[in-house]
PAVEX-45852 format. One record per residue (C-alpha): residue number from 1; residue in three letters; x, y, z. Coordinates in Angstrom, 2 decimals, padded with zeros to 5 digits. Each point is the difference from the previous one (the first is absolute). Example, Ala and Ser with C-alpha at 12.3 -4.5 7.8 and 13.67 -1.06 7.14 Angstrom:
# PAVEX-45852
REC  1  ALA  012.30  -004.50  007.80;
REC  2  SER  001.37  003.44  -000.66;
# end
This chain:
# PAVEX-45852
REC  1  UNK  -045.99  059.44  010.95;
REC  2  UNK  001.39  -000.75  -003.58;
REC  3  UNK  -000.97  -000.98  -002.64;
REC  4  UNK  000.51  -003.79  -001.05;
REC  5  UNK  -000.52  -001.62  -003.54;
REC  6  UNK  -002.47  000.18  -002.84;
REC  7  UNK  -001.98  -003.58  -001.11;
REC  8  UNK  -000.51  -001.05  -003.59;
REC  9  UNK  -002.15  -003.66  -000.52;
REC  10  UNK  001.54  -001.10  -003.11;
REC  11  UNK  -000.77  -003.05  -002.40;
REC  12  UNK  003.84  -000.96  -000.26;
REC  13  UNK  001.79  001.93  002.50;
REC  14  UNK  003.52  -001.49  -000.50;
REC  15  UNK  -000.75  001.80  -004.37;
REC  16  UNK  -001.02  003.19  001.87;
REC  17  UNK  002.96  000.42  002.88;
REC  18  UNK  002.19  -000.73  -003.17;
REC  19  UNK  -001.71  003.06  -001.92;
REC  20  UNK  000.06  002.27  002.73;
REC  21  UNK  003.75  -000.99  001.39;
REC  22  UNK  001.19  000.41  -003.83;
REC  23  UNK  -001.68  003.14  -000.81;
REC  24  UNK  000.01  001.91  003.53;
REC  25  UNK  002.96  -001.62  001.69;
REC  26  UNK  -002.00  -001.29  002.47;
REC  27  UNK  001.50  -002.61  002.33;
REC  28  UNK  -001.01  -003.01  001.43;
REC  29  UNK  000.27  -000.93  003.30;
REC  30  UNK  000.35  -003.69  001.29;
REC  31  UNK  -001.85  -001.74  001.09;
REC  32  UNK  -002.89  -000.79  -002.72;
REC  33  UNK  -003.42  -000.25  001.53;
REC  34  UNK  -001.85  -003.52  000.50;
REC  35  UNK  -002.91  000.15  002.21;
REC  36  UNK  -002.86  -001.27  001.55;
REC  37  UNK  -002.14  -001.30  002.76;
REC  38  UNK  -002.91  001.15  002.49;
REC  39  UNK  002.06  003.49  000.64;
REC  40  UNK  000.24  000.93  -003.19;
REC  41  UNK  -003.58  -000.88  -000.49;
REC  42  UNK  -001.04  002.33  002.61;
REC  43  UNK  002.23  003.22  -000.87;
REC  44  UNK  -000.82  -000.29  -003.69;
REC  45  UNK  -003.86  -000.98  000.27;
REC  46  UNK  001.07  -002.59  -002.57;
REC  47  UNK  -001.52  -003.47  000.53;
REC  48  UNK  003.11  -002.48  -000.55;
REC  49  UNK  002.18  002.42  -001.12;
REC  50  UNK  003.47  -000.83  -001.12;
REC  51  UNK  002.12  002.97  -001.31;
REC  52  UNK  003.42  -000.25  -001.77;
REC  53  UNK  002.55  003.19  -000.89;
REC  54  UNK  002.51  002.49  001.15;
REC  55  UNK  000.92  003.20  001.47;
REC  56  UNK  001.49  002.38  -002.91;
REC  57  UNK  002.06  003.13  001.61;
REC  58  UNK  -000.98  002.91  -001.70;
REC  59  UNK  002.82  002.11  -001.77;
REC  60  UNK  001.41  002.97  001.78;
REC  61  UNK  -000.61  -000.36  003.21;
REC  62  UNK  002.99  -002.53  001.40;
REC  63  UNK  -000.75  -003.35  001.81;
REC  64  UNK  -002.42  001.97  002.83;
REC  65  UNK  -002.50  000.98  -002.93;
REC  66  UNK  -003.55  -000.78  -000.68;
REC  67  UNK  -000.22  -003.44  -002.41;
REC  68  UNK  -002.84  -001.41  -002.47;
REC  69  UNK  -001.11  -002.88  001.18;
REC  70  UNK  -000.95  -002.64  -003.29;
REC  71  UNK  -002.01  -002.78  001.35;
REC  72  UNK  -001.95  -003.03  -001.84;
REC  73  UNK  -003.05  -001.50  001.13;
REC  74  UNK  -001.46  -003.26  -000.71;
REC  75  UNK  -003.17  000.94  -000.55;
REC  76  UNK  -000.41  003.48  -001.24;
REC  77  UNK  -002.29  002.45  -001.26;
REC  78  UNK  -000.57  001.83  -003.61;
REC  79  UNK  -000.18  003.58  000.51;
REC  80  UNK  -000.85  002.68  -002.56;
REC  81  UNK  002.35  001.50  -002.08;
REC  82  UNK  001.60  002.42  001.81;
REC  83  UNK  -000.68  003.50  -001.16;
REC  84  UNK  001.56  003.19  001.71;
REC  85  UNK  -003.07  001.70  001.22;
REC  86  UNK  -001.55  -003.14  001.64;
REC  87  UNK  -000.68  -000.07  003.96;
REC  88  UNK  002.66  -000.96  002.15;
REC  89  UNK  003.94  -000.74  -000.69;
REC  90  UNK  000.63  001.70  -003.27;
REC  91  UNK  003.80  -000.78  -001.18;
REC  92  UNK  003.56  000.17  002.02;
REC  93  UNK  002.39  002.26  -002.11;
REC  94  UNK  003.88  -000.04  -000.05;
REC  95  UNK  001.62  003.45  -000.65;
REC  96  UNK  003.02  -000.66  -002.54;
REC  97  UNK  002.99  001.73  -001.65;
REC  98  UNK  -001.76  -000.78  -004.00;
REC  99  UNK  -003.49  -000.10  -000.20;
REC  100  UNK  -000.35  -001.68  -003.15;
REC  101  UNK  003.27  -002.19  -000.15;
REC  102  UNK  -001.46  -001.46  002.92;
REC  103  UNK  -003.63  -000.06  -002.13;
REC  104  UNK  001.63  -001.76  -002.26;
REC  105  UNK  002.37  -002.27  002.36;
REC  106  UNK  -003.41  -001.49  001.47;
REC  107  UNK  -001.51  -000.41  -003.05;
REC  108  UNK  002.35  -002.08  -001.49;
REC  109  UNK  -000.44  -002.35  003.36;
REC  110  UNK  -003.55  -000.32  -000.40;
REC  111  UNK  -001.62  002.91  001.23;
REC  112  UNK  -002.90  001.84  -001.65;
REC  113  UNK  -000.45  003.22  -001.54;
REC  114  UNK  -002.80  002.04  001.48;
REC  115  UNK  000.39  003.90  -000.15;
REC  116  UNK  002.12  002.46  -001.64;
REC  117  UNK  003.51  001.84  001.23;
REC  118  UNK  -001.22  003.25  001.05;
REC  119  UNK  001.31  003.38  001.48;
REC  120  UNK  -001.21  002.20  002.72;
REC  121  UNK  001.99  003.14  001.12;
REC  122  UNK  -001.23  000.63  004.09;
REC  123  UNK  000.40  003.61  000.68;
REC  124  UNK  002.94  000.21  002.85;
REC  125  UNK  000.39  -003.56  -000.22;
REC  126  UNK  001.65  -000.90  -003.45;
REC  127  UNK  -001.27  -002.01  -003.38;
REC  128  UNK  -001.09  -003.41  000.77;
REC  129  UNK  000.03  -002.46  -002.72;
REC  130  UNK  -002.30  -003.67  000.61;
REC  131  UNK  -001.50  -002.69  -001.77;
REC  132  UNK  -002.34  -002.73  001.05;
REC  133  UNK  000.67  -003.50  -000.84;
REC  134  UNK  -001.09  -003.66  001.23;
REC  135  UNK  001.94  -002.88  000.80;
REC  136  UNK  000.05  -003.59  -001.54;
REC  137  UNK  -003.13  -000.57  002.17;
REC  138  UNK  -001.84  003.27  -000.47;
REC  139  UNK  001.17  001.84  003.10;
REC  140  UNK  -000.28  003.69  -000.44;
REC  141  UNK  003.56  001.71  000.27;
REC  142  UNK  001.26  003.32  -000.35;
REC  143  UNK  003.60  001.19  -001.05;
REC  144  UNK  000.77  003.92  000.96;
REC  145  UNK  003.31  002.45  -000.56;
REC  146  UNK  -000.13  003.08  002.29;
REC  147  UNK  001.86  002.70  -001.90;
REC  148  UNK  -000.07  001.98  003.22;
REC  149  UNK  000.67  004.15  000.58;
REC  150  UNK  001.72  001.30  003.16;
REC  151  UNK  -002.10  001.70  002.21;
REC  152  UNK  000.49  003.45  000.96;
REC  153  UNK  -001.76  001.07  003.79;
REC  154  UNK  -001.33  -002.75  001.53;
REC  155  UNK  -003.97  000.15  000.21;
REC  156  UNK  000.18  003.64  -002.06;
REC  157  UNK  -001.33  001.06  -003.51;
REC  158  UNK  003.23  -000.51  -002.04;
REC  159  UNK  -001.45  003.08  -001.96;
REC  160  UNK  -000.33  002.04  003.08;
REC  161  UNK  004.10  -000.48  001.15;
REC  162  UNK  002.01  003.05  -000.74;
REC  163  UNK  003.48  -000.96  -001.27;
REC  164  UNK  002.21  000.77  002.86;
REC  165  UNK  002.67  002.77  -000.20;
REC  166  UNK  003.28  -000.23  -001.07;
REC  167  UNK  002.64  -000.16  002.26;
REC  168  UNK  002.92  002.44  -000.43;
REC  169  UNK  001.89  -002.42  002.36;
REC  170  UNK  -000.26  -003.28  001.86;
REC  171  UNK  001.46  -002.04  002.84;
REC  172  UNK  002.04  -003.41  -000.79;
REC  173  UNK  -003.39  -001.82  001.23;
REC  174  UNK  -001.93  002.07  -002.65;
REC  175  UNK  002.26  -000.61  -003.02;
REC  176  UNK  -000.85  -003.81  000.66;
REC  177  UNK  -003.54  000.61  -000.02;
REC  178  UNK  000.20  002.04  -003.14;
REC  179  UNK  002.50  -002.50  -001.77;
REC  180  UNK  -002.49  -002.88  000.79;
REC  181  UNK  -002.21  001.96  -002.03;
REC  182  UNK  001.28  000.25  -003.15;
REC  183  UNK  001.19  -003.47  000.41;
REC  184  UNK  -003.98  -000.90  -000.14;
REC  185  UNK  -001.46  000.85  -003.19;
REC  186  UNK  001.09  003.72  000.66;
REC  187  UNK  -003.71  000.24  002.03;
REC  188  UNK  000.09  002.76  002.95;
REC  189  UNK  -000.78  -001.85  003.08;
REC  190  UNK  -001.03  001.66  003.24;
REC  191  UNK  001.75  -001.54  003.09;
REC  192  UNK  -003.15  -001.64  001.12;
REC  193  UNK  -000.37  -001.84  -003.15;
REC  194  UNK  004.10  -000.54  -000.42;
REC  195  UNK  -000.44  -001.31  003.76;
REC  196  UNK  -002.77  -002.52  -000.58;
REC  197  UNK  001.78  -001.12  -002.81;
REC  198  UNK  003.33  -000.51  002.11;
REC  199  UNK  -002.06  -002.25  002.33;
REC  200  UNK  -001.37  -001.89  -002.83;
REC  201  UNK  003.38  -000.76  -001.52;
REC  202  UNK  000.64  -000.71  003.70;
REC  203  UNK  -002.65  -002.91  000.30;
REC  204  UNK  000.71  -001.20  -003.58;
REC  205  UNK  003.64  -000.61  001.79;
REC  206  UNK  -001.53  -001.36  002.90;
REC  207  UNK  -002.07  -002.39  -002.08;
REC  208  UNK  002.92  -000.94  -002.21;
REC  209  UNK  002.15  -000.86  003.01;
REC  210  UNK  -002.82  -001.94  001.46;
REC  211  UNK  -000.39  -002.16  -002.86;
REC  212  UNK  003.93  -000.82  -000.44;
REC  213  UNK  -000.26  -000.88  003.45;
REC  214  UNK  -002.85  -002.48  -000.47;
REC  215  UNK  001.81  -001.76  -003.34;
REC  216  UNK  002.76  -000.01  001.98;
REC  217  UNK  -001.49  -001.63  003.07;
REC  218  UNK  -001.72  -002.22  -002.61;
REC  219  UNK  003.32  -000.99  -001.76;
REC  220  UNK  001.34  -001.14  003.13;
REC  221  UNK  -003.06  -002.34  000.38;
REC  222  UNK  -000.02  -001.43  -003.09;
REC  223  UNK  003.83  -000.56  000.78;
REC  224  UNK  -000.40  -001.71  003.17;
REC  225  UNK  -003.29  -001.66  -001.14;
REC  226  UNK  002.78  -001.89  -003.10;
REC  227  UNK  002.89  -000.70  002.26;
REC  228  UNK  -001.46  -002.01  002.64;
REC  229  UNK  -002.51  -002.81  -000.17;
REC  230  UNK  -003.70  000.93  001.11;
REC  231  UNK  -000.66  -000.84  003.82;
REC  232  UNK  -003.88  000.68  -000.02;
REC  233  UNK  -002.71  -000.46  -002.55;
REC  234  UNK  -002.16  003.64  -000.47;
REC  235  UNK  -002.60  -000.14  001.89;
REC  236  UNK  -001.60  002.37  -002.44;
REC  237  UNK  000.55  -002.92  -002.83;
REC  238  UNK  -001.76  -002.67  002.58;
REC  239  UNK  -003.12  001.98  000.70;
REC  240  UNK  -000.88  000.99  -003.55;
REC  241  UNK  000.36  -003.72  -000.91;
REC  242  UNK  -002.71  -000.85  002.66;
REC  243  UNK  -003.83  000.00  -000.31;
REC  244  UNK  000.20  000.42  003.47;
REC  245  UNK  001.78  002.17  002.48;
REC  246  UNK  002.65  -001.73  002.29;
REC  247  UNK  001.07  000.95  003.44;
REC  248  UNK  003.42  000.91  000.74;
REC  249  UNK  000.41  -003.11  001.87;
REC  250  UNK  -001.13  -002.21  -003.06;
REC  251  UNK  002.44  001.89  -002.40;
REC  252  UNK  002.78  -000.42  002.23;
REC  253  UNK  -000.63  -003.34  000.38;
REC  254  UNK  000.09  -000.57  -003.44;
REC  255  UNK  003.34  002.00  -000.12;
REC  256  UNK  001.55  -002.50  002.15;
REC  257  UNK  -001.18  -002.89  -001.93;
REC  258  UNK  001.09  001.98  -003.47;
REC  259  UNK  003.73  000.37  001.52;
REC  260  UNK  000.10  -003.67  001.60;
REC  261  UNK  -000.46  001.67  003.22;
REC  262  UNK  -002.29  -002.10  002.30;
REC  263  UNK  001.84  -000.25  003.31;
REC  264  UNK  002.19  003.22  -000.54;
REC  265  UNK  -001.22  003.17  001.39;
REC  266  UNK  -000.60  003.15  -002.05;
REC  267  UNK  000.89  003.06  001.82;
REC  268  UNK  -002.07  002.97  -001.57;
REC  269  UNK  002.68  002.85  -001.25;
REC  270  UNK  002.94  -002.19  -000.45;
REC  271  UNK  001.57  -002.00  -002.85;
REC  272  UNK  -001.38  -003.34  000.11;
REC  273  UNK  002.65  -002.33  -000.28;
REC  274  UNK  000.57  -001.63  -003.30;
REC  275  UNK  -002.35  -002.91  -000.72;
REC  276  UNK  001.83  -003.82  -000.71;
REC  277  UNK  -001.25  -001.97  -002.68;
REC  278  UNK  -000.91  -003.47  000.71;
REC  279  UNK  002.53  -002.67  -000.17;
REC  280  UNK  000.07  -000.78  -004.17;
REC  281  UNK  000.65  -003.48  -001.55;
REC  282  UNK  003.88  -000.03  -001.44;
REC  283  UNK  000.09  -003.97  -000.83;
REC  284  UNK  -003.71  -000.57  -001.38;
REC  285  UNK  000.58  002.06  -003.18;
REC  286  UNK  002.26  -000.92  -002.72;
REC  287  UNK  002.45  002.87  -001.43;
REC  288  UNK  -001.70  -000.05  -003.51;
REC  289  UNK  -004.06  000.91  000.32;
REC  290  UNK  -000.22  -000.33  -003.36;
REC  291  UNK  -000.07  -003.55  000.22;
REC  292  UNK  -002.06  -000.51  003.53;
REC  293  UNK  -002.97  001.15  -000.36;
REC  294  UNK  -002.06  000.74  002.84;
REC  295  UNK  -003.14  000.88  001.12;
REC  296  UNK  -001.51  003.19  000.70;
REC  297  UNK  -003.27  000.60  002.04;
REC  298  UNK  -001.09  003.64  000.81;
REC  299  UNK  -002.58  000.98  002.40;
REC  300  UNK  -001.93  003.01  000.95;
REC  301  UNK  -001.69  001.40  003.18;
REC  302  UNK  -002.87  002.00  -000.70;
REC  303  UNK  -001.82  001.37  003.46;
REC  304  UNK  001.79  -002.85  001.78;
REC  305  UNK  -001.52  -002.91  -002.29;
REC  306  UNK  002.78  -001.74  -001.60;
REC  307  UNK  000.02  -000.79  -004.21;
REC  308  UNK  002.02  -001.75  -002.55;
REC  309  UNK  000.72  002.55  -002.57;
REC  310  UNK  -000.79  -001.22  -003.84;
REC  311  UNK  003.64  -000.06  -001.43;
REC  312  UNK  -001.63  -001.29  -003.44;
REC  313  UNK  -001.50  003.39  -000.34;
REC  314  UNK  002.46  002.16  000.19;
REC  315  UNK  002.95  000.39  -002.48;
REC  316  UNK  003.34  -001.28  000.32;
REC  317  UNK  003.10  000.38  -001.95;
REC  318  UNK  000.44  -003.82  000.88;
REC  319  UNK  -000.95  -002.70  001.59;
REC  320  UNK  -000.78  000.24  003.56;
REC  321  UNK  001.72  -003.10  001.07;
REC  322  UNK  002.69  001.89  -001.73;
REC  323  UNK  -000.13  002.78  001.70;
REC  324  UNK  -000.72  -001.36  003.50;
REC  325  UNK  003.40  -002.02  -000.64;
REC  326  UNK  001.94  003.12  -000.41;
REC  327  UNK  -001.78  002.02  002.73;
REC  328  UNK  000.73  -002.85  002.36;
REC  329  UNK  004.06  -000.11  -001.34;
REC  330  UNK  -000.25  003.81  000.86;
REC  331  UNK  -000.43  -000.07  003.37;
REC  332  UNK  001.97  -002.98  000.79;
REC  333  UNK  003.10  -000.51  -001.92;
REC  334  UNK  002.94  001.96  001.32;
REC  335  UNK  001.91  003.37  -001.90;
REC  336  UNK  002.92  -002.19  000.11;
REC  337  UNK  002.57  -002.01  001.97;
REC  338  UNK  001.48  003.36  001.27;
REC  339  UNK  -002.93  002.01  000.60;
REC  340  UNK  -002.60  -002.64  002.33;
REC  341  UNK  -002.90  002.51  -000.82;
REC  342  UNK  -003.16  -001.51  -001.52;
REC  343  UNK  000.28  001.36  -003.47;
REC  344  UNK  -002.84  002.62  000.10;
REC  345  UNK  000.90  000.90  003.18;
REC  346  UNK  003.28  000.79  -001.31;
REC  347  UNK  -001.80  001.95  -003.21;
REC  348  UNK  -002.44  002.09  002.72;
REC  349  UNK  002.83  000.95  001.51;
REC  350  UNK  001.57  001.46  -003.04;
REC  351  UNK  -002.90  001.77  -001.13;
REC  352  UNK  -000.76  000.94  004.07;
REC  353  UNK  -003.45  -001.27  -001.02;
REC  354  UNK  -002.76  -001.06  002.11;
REC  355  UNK  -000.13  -004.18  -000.96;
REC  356  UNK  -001.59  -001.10  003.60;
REC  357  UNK  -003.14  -000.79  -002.27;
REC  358  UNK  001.91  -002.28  -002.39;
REC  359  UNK  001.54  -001.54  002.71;
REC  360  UNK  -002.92  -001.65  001.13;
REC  361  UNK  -000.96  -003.28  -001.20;
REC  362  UNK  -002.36  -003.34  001.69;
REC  363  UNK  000.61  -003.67  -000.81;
REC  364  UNK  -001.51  -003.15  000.79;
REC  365  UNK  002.68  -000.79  002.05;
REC  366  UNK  000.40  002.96  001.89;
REC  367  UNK  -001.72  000.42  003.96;
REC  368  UNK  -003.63  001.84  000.14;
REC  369  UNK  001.93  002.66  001.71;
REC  370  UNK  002.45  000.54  -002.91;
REC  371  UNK  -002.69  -000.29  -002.68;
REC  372  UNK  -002.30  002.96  002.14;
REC  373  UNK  002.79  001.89  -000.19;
REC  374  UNK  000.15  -000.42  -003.74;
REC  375  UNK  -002.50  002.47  -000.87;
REC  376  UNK  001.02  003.58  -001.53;
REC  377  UNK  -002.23  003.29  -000.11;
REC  378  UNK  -001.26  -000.04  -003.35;
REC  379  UNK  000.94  004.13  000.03;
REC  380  UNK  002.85  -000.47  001.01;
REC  381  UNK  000.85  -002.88  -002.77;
REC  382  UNK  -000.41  002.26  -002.00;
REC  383  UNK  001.59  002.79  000.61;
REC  384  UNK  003.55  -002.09  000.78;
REC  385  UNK  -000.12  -001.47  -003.73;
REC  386  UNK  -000.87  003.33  -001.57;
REC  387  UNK  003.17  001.52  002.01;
REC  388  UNK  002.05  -003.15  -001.12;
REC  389  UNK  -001.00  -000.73  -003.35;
REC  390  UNK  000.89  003.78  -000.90;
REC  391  UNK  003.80  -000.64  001.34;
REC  392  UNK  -000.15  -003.13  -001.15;
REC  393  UNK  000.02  001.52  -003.65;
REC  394  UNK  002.17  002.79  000.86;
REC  395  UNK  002.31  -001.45  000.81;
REC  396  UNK  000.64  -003.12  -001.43;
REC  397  UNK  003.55  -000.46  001.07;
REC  398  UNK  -000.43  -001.18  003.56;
REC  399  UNK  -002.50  -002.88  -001.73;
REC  400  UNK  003.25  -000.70  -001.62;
REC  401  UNK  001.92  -000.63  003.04;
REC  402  UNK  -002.47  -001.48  002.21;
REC  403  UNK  001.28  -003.62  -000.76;
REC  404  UNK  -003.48  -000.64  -002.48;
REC  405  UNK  002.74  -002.48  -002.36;
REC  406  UNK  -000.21  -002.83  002.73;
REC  407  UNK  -003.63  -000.18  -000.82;
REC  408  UNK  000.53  000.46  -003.94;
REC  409  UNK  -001.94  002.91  000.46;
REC  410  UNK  000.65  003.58  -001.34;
REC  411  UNK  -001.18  003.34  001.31;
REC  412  UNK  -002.89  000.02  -002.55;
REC  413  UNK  -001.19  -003.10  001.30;
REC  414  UNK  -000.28  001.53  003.10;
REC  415  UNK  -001.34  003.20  -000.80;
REC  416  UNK  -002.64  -002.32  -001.72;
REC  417  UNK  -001.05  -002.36  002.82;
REC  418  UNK  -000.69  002.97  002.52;
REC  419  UNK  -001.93  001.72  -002.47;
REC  420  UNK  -002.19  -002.96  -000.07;
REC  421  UNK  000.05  -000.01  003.30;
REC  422  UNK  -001.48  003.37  -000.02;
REC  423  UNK  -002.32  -000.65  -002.27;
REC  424  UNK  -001.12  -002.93  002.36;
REC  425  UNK  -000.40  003.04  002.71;
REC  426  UNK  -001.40  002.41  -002.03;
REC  427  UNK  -002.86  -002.79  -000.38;
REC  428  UNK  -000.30  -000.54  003.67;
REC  429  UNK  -000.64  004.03  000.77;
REC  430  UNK  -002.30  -000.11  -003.46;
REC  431  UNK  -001.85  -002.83  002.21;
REC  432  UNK  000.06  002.56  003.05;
REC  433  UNK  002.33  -002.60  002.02;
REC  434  UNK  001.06  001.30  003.27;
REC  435  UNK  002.97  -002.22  000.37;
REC  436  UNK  001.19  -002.61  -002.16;
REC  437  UNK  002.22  -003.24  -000.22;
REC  438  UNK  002.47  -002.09  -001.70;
REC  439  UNK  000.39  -003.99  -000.07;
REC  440  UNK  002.59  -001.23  -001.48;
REC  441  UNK  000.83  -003.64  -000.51;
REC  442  UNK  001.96  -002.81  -001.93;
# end
């Protein structure tokens, strides 16, 4: 048994994460909460309850420790102001290096002031120095400093231990012990207490070797998660987008559809092999989009019902014939006569991102079959332009030599027209859109 996380019900969690990862170095850890359905309804006792958040990892305790988990109802509840002697959870406390540089720290970030630094000396323990304080939503914290003494004999009266007598002479193994004492504080240990101590530096080693060994396993998969294009959608992400939960055959399913899939078998444990876009249009599109407009129809599956998302209510940079004409010139128009590569593919490759999403695109003249297979998890949508987007600005001087002068296009205009098409995706998770897809025509 261990013990797992601490929950907070906030009014903004994304404010409050940012005040407790600036002040306490929390950390979050992906992926952000979004859920709801019938389950949730029966472990919370919360009739239609839909929750949003994050897991924070507490300082000081490596990537194995307990978290505080921020979460955002819907509906919620007042509560009382929180006062330290009230029934139930009283406050979560953080001990630090400088009590009130960190007062003041979280102050400054909108937390509140509440009681006054104080000191306490704890006979055989050492002076401990606190404060209470809330947090930008009245959350009862407390800040300590342990200012600790070194005990003597272990369960004794450290005013009944004799000092011990001085030695006239000592072994090699005895000058060690005695050096390690005046290294520490000049304090007399016993060798029970300089032994418990030894195994105490020994697990602080033990814990610090543990933890390089998780960032470095963690490294590794960030590394490999960068440098090769994602095979399988997180099943995690798919769940937590659902008001229902799916069997493993229906998320699979929709796995195969997602990668273009439908008559190849997954095998379970192996790398799936690498999906192939559609056959795209290289004659119907003219090299300069600026001049062909075309048309651009989005639409959104919510629960398996099928909608045309509003494109007049959500903001573009430009004109969405506009941008459907460059999106389209994107993913059909070649690098170059040397390099056969649909631009973008050649970009992905460049930035080893994940573009399988981007990829996909229906059209009136296209088969059912290709147009079915059109459709892109809305998580994952998202995730693929955040990664690209942020390389995209990086660096800039791949957009440079991806061939974007045959279109009379530069790299800012196409930095621009995929962050319109993320706004466009951003609107389609806002709408809670399970999958979502684009038309594009002349």
């Amino acid at each position: 048994m261990k013990y797992v996380h601490t929950n907070l019900i906030s009014k903004d969690w994304k404010a409050l994460a940012g005040f407790y990862i600036q002040v306490f170095d929390c950390k979050m850890i992906l992926p952000q909460r979004d859920l709801s359905g019938n389950w949730l309804d029966k472990a919370t006792n919360v009739k239609n309850a839909h929750i949003k958040g994050a897991h924070l990892r507490l300082p000081g305790y490596g990537k194995k420790g307990p978290t505080l988990e921020i979460f955002q109802y819907d509906e919620q509840e007042d509560q009382a102001n929180p006062i330290p002697n009230r029934l139930g959870f009283g406050h979560i406390a953080f001990e630090v290096a400088d009590v009130a540089a960190v007062l003041d720290q979280a102050l400054k970030l909108g937390g509140q002031a509440f009681g006054t630094i104080t000191s306490k000396e704890v006979e055989s323990v050492g002076t401990l120095t606190f404060v209470y304080l809330k947090d930008p939503e009245g959350n009862i914290i407390e800040l300590q400093n342990w200012d600790r003494v070194i005990e003597t004999v272990a369960d004794t009266d450290v005013a009944t231990v004799e000092k011990p007598e001085k030695k006239t002479t000592a072994t090699p193994q005895d000058t060690t012990v005695m050096d390690s004492k005046k290294n520490d504080d000049d304090s007399p240990l016993d060798k029970r207490s300089y032994l418990n101590k030894l195994y105490n530096d020994l697990d602080d080693a033990k814990r610090s070797v543990d933890d390089a060994k998780d960032e470095i396993k963690r490294t590794k998969a960030e590394a490999q998660k960068q440098t090769s294009n994602l095979k399988t959608s997180s099943l995690e992400d798919i769940v937590e987008t659902k008001d229902t939960i799916k069997t493993k055959g229906q998320l699979l399913e929709e796995l195969k559809q997602e990668m273009n899939l439908e008559e190849k078998k997954i095998v379970i444990g192996k790398t799936a092999p690498e999906p192939t876009p559609p056959k795209q249009e290289t004659k119907t599109i003219a090299l300069n989009p600026k001049d062909n407009p075309a048309k651009l129809k989005v639409e959104i599956k919510i629960d398996q019902t099928i909608q045309t998302l509003d494109l007049r209510s959500v903001k573009l940079s430009q004109k969405a014939t506009d941008l459907a004409a460059k999106l389209r010139a994107f993913t059909t128009v070649h690098h170059s006569k040397e390099h056969k590569e649909l631009l973008l593919v050649w970009i992905g490759k460049q930035y080893k991102a994940d573009l399988v999403p981007l990829l996909k695109q229906a059209h009136p003249d296209h088969t059912q079959e290709q147009n079915n297979a059109a459709w892109a998890l809305v998580p994952r949508f998202v995730g693929s332009l955040e990664h690209f987007l942020g390389k995209c600005q990086e660096e800039t001087e791949i957009l440079k030599q991806a061939g974007l002068q045959q279109l009379d296009l530069t790299a800012a205009d196409f930095i621009a027209a995929y962050q319109d098409l993320q706004i466009i995706v951003l609107a389609a998770q806002a709408e809670k859109a399970d999958h979502i897809r684009l038309y594009y025509s002349k």
